[in-house]
C-alpha positions as CSV (number, residue, x, y, z in Angstrom):
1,X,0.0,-8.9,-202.0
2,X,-1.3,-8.2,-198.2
3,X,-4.5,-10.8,-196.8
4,X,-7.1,-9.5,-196.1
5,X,-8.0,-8.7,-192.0
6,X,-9.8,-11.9,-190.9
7,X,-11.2,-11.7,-187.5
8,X,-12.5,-14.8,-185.6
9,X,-16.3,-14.6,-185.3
10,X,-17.2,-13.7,-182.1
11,X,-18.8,-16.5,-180.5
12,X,-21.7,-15.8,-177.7
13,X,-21.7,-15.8,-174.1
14,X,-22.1,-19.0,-172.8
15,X,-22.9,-19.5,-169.6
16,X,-21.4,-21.8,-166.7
17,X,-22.2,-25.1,-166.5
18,X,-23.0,-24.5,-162.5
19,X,-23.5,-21.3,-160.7
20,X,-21.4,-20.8,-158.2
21,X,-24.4,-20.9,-155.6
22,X,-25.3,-24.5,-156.7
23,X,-21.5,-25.2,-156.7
24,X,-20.9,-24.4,-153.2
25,X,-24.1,-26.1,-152.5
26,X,-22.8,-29.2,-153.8
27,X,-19.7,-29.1,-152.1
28,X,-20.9,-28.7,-148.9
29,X,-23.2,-31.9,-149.0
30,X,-20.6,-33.6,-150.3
31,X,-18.4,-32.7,-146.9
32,X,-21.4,-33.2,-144.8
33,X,-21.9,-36.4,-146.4
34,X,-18.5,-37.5,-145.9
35,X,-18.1,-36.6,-142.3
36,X,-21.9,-38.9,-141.8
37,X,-20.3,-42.2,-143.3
38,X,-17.2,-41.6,-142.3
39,X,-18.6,-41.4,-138.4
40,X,-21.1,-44.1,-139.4
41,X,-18.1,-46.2,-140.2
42,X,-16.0,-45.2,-137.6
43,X,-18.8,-45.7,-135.2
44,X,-18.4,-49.6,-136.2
45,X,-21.4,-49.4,-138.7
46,X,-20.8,-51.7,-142.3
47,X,-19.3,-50.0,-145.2
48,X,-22.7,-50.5,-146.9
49,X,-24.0,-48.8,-144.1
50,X,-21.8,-46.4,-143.8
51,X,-22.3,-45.4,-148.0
52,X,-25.7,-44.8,-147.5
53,X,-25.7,-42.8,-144.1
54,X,-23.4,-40.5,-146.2
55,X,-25.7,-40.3,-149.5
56,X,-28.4,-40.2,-147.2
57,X,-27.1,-37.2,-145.8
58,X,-25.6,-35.6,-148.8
59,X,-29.6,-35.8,-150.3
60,X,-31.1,-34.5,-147.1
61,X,-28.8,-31.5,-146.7
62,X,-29.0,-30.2,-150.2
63,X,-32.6,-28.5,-149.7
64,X,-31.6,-27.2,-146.0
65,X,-27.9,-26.1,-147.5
66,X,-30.2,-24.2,-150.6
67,X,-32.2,-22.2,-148.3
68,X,-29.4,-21.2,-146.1
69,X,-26.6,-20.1,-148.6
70,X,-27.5,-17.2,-150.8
C-alpha cells in the first residue's frame, strides 16, 4: 500500500521586515549617533549628556541619511 504524494502548501511571499534601503539607513544613524555621544562624552560632557547628543543625532540624521542613500 503506497501514500499518497503530499506536497506542502505553498506558502506566499512574504516580504522583509526592513528593506535593505531603510536598513542601511538605520545603521548609519546608529554609527553617527555613536561617534556624537561617544565625542560628547569624551569631550568631558555627562553620560546623560552624552546619551542624548547621540539620540539627538541618530534622529537628526535619519531624514538627511534618507535623501542621500538610494
Amino acid at each position: 500500500m503506497t501514500s499518497p504524494d503530499r506536497t506542502p502548501p505553498a506558502q506566499p511571499d512574504r516580504e522583509p521586515f526592513l528593506t535593505v534601503h531603510a536598513a542601511v539607513v538605520l545603521l548609519g544613524a546608529a554609527f553617527i549617533g555613536l561617534i556624537v555621544g561617544g565625542l560628547t562624552f569624551l569631550g568631558g560632557g555627562p553620560v546623560a549628556g552624552a546619551v542624548l547628543a547621540g539620540l539627538t543625532a541618530f534622529g537628526a540624521s535619519v531624514p538627511g541619511l534618507r535623501s542621500l542613500i538610494r
